[in-house]
N, C-alpha and C positions, 0 to 999 in steps of 0.2 A: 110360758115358763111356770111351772111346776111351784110354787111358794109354800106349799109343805113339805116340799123334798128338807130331808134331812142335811143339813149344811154338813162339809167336809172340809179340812183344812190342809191344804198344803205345807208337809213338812220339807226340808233339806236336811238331809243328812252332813253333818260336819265329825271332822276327826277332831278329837281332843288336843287340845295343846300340848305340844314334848313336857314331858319332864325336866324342867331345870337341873343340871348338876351342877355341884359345885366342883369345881374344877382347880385341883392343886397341882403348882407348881412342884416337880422333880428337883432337888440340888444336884446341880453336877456331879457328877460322879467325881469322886478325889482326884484318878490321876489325871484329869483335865483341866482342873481347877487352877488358874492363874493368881497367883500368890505376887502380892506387890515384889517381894524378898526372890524371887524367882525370874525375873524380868527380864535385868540385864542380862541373867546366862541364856537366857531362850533369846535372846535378840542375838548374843555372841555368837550361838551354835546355828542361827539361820545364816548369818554371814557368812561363817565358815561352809556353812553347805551349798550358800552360791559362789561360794569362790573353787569351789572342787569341781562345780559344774559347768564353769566355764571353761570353753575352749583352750587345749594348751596353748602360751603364751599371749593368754589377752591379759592376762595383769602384770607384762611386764613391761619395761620401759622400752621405749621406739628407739630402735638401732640403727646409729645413722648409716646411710649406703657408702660400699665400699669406695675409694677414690682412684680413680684410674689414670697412670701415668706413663708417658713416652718418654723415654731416657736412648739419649746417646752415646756411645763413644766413639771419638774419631781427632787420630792422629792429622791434623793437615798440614803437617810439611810445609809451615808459613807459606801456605799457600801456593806451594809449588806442583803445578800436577807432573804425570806420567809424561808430560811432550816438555819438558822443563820449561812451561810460562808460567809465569807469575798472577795467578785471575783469583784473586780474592773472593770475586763476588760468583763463580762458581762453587766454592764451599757453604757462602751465602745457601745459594738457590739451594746446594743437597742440604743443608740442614730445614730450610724452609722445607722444601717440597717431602720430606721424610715423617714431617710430623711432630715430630721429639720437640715435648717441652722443656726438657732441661738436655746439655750436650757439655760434657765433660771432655774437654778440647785440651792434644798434647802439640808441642814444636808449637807455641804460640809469638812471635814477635813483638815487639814494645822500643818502638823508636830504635832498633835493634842495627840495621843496619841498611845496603843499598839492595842487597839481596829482594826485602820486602820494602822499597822504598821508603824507610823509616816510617813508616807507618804504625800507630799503636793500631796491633791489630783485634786485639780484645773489643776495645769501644767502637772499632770500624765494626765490626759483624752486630755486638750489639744494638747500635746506632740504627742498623738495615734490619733488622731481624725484628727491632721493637724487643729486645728483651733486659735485664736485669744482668750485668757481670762481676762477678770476681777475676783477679788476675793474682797467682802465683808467681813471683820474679824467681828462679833459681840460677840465672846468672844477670848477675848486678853491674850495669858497668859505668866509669865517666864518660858524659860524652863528646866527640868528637871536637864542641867548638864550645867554648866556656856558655852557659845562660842556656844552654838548650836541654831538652828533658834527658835523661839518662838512659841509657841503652841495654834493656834487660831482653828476658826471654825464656819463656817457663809454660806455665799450662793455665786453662782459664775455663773459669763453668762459668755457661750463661743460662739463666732462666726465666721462663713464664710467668713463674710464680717468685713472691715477694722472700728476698732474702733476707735472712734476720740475722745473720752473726758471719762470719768464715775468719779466716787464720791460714796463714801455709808454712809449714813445716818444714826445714830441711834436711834431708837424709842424710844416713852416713856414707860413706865412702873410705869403706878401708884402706882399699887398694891405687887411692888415688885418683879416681874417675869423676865422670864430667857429675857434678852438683845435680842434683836430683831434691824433688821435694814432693807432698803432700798436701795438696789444696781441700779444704773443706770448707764447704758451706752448707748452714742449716735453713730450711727453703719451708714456707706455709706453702702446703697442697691442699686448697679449700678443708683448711681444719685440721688437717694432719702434720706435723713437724716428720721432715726427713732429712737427714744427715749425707747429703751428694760431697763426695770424696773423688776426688783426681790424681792419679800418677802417673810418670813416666820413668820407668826401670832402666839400668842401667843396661848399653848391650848387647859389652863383648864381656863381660865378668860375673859368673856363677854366685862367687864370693859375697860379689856387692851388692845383688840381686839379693841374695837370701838375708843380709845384712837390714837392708832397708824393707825388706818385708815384716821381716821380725819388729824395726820399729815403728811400720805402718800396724800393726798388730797392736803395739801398744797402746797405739794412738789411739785408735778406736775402739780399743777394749771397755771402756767408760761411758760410751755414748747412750745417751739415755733415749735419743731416737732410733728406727729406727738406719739401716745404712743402705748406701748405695753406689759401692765404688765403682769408677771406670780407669781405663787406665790400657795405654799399651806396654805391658809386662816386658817384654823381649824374650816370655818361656813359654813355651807349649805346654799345653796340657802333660798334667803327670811328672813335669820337671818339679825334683824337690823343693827347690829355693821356691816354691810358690803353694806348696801343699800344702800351708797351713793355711792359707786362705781360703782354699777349698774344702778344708775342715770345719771351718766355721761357718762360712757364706755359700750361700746355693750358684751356681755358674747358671746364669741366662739362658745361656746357650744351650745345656743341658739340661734345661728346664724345658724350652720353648722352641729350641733352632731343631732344624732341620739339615739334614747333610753333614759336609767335616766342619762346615763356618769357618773356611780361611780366607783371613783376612790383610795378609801380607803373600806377594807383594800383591799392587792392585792390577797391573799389567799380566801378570803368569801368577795368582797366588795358590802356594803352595804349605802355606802354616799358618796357625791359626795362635796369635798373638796379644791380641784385644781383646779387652773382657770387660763383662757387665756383673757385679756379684753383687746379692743381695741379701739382707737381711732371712730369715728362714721364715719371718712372718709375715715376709712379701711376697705374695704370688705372682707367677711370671707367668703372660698369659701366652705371650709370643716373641719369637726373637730372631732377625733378619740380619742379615749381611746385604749393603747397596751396595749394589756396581755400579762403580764411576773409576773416571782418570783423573779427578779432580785434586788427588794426593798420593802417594806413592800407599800408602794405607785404604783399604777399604772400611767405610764407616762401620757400625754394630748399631743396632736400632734395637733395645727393649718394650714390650709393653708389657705395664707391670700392673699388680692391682693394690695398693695400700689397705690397711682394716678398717672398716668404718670406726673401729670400736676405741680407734684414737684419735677420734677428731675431737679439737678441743683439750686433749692433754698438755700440760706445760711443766717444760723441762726446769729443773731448777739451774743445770750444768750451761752456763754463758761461753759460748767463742768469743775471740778479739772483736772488736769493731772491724764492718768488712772494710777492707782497703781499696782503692781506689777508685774510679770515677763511674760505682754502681748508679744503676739510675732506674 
């Protein structure tokens, strides 16, 4: 090794350190600036702008579903069919096997006479049926042996659902005719108040027909639920004495039936006498005529739809206490 070589030093080359800046913050620009006094309306105006953005009807309230109802009408002739026997519990079976939760029933029996074996025939079909009854008396009578029940005989709604008031009314009769009346009853359909109505028209008299329609008109002019009459009329479609009913209330049948729907007689029928009319705010979604011999009438079967948008409504308008042995 060379010991007078000239020594040499290894340099590294380094880059200088950055320059420090000083670094200032910007102020917000004015119109971003969140001003305490400003708050509440920018929280207002975000609210409102997720409320426009939500899907139509998510901020409204849950509407309840509509409520769906089988109504009957049918004449049964206490029970007398087409071969003249007396089988009670053939009207049974057609009302069971039909469906119908409420059945606005005319020519009802009531310890009446030998005809129907003195039978109440109201609490018999109830009794079998499991359902809920009123009974209209429109002829009243003493009977036969002192201590035993009285001998009436009129019309009677029985139903599924829990009855809350009914009353029956008696019609006029100008001309003299057999007593006639108007059974109502107000019935809970899971939530819904409906006002089931029952008649039987007079009929062999035009007169008395239009008489006692005009004061079943009045009757339920008032009703704060809404209606659902049955009833065997004795008038065909488009007969006067019954046209205003059809002004008001929508026909079943015209709604939902199919064909002429005649329902008299049951054996050969050839007119269509029975009817189911309802309220305009109840949808009718179907409406049938049963064949049976089971009465000299054949039944009428509705299905109907009630509004959700009245469940839970309460009427402040009271009927009588219902009358007899509802259960």
């Amino acid at each position: 090794m060379d010991t007078d070589a000239p020594i040499r030093r290894a340099y590294r080359w380094r880059a200088p350190p950055p320059r420090q800046r000083a670094i200032k913050e910007s102020p917000v620009p004015a119109p971003f600036a969140v001003r305490p006094r400003h708050t509440l309306a920018l929280l207002a105006a975000l609210a409102l702008l997720a409320v426009a953005l939500l899907p139509s009807g998510a901020g409204a309230e849950p509407r309840a579903p509509d409520r769906e109802l089988s109504v009957m009408s049918y004449n049964i002739h206490v029970g007398i069919g087409e071969d003249d026997r007396l089988d009670l519990q053939r009207i049974a079976d057609e009302i069971r096997a039909s469906g119908a939760e409420v059945a606005g029933l005319q020519e009802v029996d009531r310890h009446w006479a030998a005809r129907s074996d003195f039978v109440d025939q109201a609490q018999w079909l109830a009794e079998e049926l499991d359902m809920h009854v009123v009974y209209g008396a429109n002829l009243d009578r003493d009977p036969l042996s002192p201590g035993e029940p009285r001998r009436q005989y009129g019309t009677a709604i029985l139903s599924d659902h829990p009855i809350l008031s009914s009353r029956n009314t008696l019609l006029p009769r100008p001309e003299g005719g057999e007593q006639r009346g108007l059974l109502e009853a107000v019935i809970n359909v899971r939530g819904v108040r409906v006002r089931i109505a029952n008649t039987h028209l007079q009929h062999n008299s035009a007169v008395e027909r239009a008489a006692q329609v005009e004061r079943i008109m009045e009757l339920l002019a008032d009703s704060e639920e809404p209606v659902v009459l049955t009833g065997d009329l004795n008038a065909v479609p488009g007969s006067p004495e019954i046209a205003p009913l059809s002004e008001r209330y929508d026909d079943a049948w015209l709604e939902g039936g199919e064909g002429d729907g005649f329902t008299f007689s049951a054996a050969n029928p050839d007119r269509r006498i029975d009817y189911i009319f309802v309220s305009p705010q109840i949808d009718v979604e179907s409406a049938e005529v049963v064949d049976t011999l089971a009465s000299d009438h054949l039944p009428l079967v509705a299905e109907l739809e009630l509004p959700g948008r009245l469940v839970g409504s309460q009427g402040s308008r009271a009927a009588t206490e219902r009358e007899g042995a509802g259960s």
